[in-house]
PDB file of N, CA, C and O in Angstrom:
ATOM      1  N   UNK A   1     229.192  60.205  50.696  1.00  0.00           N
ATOM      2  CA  UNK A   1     229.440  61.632  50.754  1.00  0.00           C
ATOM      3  C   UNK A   1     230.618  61.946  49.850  1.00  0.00           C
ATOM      4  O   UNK A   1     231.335  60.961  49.677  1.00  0.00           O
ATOM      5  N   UNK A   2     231.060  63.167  49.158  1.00  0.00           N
ATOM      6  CA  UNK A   2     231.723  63.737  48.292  1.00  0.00           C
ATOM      7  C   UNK A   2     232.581  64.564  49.234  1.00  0.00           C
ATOM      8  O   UNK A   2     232.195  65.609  49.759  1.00  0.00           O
ATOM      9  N   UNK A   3     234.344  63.753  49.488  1.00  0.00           N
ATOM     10  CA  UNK A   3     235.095  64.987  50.134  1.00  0.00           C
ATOM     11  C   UNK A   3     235.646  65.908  48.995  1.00  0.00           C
ATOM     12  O   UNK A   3     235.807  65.595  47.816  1.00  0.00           O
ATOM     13  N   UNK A   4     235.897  67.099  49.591  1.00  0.00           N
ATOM     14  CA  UNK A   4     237.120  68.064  48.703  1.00  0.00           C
ATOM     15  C   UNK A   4     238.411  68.173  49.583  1.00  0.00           C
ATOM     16  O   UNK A   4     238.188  68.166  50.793  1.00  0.00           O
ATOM     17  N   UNK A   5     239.387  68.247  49.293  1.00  0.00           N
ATOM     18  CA  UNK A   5     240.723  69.205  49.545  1.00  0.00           C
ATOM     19  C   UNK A   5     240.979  69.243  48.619  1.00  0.00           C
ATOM     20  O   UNK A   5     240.722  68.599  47.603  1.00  0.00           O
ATOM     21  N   UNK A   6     242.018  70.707  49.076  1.00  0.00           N
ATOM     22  CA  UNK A   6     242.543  71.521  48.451  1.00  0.00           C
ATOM     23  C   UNK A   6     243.942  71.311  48.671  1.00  0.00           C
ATOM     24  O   UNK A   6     244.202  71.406  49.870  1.00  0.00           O
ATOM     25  N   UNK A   7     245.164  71.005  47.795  1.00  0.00           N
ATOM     26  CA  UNK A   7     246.128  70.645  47.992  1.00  0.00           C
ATOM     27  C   UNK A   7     247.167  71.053  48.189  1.00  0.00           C
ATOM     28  O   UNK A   7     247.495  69.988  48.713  1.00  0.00           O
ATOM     29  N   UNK A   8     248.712  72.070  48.321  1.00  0.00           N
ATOM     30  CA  UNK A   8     249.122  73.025  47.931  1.00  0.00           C
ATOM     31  C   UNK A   8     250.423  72.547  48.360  1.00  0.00           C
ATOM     32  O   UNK A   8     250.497  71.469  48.950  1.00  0.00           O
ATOM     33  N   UNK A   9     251.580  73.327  48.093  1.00  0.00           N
ATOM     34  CA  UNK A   9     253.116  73.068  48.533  1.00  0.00           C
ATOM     35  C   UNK A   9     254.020  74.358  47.583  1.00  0.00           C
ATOM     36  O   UNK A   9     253.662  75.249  46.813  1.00  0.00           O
ATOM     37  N   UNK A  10     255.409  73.862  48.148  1.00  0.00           N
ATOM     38  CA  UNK A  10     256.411  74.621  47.310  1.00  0.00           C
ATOM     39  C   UNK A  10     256.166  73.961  46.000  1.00  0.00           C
ATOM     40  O   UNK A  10     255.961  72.753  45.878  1.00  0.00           O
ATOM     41  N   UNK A  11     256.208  75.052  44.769  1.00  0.00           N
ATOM     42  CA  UNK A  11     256.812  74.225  43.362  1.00  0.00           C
ATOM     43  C   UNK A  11     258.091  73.679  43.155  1.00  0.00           C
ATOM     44  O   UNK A  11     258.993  74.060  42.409  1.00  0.00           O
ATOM     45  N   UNK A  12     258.018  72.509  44.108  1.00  0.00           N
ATOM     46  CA  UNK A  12     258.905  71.431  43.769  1.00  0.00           C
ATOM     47  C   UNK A  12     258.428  70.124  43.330  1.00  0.00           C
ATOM     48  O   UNK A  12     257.258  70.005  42.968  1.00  0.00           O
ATOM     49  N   UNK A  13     259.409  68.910  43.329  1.00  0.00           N
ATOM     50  CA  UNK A  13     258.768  67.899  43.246  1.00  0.00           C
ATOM     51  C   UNK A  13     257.462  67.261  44.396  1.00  0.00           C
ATOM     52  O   UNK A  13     256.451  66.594  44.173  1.00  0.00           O
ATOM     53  N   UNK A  14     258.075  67.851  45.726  1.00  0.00           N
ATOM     54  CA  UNK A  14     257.230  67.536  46.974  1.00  0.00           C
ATOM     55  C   UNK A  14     255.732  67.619  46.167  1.00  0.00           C
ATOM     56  O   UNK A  14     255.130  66.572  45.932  1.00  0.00           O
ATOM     57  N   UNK A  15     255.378  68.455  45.907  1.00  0.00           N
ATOM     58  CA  UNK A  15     254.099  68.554  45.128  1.00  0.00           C
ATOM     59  C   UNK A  15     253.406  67.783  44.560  1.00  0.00           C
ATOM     60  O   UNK A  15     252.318  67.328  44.911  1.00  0.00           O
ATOM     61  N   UNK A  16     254.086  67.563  43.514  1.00  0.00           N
ATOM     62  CA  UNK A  16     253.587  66.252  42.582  1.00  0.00           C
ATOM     63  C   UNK A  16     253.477  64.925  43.699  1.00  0.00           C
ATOM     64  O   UNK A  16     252.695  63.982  43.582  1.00  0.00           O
ATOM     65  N   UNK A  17     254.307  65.090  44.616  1.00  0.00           N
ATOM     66  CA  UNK A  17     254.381  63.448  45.403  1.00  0.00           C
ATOM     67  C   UNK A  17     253.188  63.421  46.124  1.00  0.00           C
ATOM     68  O   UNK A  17     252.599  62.375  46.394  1.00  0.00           O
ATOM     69  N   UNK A  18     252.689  64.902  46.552  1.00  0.00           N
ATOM     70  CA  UNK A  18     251.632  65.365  47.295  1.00  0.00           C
ATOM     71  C   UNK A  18     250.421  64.352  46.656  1.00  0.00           C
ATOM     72  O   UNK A  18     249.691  63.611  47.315  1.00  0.00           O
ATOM     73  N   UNK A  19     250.422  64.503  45.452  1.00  0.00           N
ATOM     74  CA  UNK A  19     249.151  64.946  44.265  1.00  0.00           C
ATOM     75  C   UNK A  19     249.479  63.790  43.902  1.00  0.00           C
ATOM     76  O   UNK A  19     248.443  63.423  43.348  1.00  0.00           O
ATOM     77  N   UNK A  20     250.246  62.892  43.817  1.00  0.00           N
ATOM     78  CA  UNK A  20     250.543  61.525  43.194  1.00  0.00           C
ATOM     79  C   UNK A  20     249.825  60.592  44.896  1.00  0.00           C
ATOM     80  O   UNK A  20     248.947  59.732  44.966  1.00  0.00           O
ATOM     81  N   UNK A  21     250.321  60.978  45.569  1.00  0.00           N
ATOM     82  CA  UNK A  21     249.772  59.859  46.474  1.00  0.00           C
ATOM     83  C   UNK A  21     248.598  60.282  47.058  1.00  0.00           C
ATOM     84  O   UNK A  21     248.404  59.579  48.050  1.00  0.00           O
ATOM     85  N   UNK A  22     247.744  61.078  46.918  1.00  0.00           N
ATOM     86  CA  UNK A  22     246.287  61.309  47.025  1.00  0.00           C
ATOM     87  C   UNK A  22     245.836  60.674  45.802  1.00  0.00           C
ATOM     88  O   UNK A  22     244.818  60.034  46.063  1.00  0.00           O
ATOM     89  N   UNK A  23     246.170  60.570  44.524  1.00  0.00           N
ATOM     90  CA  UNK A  23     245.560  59.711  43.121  1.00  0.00           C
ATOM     91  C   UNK A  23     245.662  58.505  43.604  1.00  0.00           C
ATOM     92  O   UNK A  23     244.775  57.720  43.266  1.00  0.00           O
ATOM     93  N   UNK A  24     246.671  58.045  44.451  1.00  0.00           N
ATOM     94  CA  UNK A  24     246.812  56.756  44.673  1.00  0.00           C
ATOM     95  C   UNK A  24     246.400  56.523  45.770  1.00  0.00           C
ATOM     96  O   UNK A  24     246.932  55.474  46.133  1.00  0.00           O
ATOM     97  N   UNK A  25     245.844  56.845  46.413  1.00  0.00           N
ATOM     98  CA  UNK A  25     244.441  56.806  47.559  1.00  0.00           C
ATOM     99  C   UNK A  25     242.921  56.778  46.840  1.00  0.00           C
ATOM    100  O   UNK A  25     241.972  56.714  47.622  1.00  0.00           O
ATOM    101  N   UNK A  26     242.741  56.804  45.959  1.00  0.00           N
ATOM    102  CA  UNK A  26     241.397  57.227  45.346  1.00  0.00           C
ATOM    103  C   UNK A  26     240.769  58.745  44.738  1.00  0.00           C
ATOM    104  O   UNK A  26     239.890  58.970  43.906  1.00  0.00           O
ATOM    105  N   UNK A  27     241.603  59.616  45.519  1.00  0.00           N
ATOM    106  CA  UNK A  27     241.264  61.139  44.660  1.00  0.00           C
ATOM    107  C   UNK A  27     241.248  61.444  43.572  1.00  0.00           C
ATOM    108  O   UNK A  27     242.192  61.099  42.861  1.00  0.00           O
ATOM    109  N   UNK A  28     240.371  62.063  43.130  1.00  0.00           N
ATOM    110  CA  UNK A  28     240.218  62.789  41.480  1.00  0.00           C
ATOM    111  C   UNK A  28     240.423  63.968  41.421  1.00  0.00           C
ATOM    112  O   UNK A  28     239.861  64.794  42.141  1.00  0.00           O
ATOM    113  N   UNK A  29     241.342  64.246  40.468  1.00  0.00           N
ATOM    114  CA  UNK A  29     242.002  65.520  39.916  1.00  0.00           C
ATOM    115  C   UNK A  29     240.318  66.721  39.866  1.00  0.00           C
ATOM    116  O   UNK A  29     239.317  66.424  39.214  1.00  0.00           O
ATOM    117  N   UNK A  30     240.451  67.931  40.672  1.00  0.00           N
ATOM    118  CA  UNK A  30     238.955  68.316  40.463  1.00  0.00           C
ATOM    119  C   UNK A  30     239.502  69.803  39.643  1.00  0.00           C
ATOM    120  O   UNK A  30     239.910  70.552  40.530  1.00  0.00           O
ATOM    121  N   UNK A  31     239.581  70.171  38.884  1.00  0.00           N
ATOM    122  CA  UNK A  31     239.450  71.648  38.503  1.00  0.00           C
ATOM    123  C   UNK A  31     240.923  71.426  37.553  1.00  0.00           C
ATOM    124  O   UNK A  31     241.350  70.377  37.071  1.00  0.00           O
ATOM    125  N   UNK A  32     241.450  72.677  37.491  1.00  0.00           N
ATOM    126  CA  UNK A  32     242.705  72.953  36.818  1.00  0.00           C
ATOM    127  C   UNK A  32     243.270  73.141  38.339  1.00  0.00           C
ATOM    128  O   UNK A  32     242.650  73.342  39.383  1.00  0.00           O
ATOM    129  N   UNK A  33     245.409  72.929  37.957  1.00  0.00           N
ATOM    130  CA  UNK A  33     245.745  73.262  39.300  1.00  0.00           C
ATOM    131  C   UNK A  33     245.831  74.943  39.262  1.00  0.00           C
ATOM    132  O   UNK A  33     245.157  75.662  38.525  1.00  0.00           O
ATOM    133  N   UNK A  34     246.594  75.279  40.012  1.00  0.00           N
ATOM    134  CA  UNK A  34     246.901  76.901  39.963  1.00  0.00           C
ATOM    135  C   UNK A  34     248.199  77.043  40.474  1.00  0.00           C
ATOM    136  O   UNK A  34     248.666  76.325  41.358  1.00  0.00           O
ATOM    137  N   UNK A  35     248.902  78.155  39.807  1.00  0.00           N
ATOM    138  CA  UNK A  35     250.415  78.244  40.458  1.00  0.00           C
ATOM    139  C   UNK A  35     250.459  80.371  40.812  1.00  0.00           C
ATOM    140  O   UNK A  35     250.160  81.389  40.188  1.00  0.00           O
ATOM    141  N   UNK A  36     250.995  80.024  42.096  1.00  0.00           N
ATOM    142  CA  UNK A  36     251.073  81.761  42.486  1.00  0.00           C
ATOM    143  C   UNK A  36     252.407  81.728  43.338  1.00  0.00           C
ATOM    144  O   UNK A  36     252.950  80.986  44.155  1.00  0.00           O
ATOM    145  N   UNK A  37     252.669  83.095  42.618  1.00  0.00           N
ATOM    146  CA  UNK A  37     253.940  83.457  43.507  1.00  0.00           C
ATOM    147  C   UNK A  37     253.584  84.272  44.972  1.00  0.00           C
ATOM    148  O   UNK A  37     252.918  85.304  45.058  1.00  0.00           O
ATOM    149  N   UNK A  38     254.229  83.500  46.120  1.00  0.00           N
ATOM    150  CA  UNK A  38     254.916  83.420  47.189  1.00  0.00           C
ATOM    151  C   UNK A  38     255.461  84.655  47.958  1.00  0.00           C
ATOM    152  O   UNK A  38     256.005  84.411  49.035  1.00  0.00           O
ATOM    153  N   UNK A  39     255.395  85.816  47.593  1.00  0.00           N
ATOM    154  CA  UNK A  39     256.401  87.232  48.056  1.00  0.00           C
ATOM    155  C   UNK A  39     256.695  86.844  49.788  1.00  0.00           C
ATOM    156  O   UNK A  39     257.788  87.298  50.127  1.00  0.00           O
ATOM    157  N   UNK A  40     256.389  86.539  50.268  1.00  0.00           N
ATOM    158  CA  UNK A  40     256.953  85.666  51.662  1.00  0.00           C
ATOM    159  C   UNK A  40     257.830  85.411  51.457  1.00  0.00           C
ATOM    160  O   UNK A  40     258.711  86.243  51.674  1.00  0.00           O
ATOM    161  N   UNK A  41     258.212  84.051  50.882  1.00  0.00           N
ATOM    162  CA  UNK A  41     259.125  83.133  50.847  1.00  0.00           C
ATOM    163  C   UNK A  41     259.927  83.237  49.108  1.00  0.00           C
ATOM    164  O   UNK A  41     260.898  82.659  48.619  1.00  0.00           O
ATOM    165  N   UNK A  42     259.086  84.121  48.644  1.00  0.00           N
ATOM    166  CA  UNK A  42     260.328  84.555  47.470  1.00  0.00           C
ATOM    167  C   UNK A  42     260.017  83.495  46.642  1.00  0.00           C
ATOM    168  O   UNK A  42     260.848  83.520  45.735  1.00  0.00           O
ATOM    169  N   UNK A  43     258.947  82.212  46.423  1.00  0.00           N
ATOM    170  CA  UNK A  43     258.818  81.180  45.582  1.00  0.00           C
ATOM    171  C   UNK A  43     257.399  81.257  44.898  1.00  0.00           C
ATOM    172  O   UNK A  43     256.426  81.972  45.137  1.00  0.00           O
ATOM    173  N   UNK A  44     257.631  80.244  43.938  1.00  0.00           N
ATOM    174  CA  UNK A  44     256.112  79.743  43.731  1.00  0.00           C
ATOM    175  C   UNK A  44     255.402  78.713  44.472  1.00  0.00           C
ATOM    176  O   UNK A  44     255.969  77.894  45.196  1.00  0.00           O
ATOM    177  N   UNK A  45     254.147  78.772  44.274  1.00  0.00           N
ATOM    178  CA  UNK A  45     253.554  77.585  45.380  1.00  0.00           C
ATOM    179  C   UNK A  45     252.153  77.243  43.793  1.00  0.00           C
ATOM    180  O   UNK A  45     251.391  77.773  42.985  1.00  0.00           O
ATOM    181  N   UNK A  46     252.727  75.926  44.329  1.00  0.00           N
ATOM    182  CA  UNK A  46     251.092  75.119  43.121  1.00  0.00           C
ATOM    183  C   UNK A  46     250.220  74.949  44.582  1.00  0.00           C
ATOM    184  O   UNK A  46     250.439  75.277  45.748  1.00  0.00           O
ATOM    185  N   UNK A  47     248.930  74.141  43.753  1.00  0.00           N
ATOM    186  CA  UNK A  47     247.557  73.884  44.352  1.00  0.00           C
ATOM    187  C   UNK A  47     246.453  73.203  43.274  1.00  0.00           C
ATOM    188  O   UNK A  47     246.104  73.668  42.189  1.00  0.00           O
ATOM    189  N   UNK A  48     246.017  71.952  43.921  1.00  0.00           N
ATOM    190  CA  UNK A  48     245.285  71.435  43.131  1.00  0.00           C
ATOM    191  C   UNK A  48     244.372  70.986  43.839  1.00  0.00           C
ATOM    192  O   UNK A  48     244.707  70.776  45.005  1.00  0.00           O
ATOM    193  N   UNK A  49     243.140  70.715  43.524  1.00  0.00           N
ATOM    194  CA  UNK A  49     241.714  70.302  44.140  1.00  0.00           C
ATOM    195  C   UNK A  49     241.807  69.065  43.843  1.00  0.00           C
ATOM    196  O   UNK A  49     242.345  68.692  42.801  1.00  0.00           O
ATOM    197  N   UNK A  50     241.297  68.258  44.718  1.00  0.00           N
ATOM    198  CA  UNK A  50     240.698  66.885  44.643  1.00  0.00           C
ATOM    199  C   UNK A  50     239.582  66.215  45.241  1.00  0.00           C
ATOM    200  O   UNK A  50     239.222  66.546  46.370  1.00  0.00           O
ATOM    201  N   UNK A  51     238.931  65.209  44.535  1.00  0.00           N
ATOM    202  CA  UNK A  51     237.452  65.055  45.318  1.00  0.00           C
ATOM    203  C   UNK A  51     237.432  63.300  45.458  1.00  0.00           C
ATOM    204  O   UNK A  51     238.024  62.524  44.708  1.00  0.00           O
ATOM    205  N   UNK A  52     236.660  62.977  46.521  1.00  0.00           N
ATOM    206  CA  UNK A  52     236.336  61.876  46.501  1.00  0.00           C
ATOM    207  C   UNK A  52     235.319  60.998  47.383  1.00  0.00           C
ATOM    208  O   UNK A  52     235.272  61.005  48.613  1.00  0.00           O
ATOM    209  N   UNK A  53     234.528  60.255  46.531  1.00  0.00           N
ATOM    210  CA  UNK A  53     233.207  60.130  46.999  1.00  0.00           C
ATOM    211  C   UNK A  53     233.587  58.554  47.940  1.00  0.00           C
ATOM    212  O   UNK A  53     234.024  57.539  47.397  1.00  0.00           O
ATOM    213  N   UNK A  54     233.230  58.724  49.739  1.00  0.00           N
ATOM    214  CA  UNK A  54     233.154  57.785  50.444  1.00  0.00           C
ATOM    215  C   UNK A  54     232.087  57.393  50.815  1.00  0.00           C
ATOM    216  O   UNK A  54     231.094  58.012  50.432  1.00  0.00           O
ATOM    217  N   UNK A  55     231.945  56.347  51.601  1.00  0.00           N
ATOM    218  CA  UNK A  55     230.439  56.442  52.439  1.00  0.00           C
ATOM    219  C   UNK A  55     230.701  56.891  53.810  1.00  0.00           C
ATOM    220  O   UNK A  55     231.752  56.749  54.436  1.00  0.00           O
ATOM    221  N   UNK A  56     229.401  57.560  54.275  1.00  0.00           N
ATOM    222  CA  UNK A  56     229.499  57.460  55.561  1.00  0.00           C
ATOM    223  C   UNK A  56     228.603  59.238  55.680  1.00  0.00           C
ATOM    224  O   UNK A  56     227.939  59.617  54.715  1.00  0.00           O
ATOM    225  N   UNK A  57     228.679  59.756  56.420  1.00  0.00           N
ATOM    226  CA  UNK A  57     227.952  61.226  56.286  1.00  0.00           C
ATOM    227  C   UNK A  57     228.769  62.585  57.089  1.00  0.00           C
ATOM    228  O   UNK A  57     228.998  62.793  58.281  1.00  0.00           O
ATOM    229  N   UNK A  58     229.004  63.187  56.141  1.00  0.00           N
ATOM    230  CA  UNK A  58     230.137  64.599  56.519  1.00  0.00           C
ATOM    231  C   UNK A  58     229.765  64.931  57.710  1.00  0.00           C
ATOM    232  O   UNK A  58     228.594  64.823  58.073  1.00  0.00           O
ATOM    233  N   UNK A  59     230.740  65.389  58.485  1.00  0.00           N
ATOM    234  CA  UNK A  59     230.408  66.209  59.337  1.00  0.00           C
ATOM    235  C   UNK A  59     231.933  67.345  59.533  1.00  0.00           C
ATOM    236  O   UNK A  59     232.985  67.067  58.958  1.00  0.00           O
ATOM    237  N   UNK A  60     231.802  68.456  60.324  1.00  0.00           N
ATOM    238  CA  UNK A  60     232.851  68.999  59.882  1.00  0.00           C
ATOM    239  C   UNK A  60     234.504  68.663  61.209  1.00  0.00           C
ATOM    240  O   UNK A  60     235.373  69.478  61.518  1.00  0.00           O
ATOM    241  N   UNK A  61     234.370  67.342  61.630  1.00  0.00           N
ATOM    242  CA  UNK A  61     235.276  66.648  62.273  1.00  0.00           C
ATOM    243  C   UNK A  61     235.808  65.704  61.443  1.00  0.00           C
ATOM    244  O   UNK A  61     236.905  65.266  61.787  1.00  0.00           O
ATOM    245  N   UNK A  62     235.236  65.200  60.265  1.00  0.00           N
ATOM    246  CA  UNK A  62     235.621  64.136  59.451  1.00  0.00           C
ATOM    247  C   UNK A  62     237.208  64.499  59.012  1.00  0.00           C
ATOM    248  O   UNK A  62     237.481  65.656  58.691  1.00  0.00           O
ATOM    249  N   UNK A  63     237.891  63.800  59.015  1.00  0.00           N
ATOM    250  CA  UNK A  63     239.351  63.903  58.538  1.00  0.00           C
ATOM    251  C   UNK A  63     239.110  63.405  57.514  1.00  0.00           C
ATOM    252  O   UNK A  63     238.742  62.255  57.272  1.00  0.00           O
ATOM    253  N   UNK A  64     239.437  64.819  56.404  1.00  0.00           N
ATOM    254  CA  UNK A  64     239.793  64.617  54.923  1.00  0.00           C
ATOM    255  C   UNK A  64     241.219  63.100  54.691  1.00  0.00           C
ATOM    256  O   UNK A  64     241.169  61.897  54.436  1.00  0.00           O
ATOM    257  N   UNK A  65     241.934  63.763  54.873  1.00  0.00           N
ATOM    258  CA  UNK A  65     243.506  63.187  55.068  1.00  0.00           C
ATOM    259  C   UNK A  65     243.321  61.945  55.406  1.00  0.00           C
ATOM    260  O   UNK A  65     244.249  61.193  55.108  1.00  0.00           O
ATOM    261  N   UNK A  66     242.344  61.445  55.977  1.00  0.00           N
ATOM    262  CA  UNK A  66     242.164  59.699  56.614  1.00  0.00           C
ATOM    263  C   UNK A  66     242.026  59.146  55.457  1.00  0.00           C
ATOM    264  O   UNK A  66     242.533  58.039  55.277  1.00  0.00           O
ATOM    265  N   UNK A  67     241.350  59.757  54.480  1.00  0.00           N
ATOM    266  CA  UNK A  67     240.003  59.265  53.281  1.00  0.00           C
ATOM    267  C   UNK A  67     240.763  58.283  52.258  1.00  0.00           C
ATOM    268  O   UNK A  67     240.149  57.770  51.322  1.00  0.00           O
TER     269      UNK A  67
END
């Protein structure tokens, strides 16, 4: 089966560490990331997609985050 998440944080480094240790789990970079400003919290926030093909068969209890 093919998971997705969707990744997101403050534009800080936290981010990249986000997105660095999902690559280093097996995830693939899926799309372009995206960066939007925040009017909440007065910041920017990134977001990046990632996909990755396991075995086994989706269901919508499956923990992405385990993968």
């Amino acid at each position: 089966m093919k998971l997705y998440r969707f990744l997101s944080e403050d534009d800080t480094s936290a981010f990249c560490h986000k997105v660095t240790d999902a690559l280093n789990k097996g995830w693939e970079l899926h799309g372009s990331p995206t960066q939007a400003f925040d009017p909440v919290k007065g910041i920017m926030r990134c977001g990046q997609a990632v996909v990755k093909e396991v075995d086994g068969i989706y269901t919508p209890e499956t923990k992405l985050g385990e993968h």
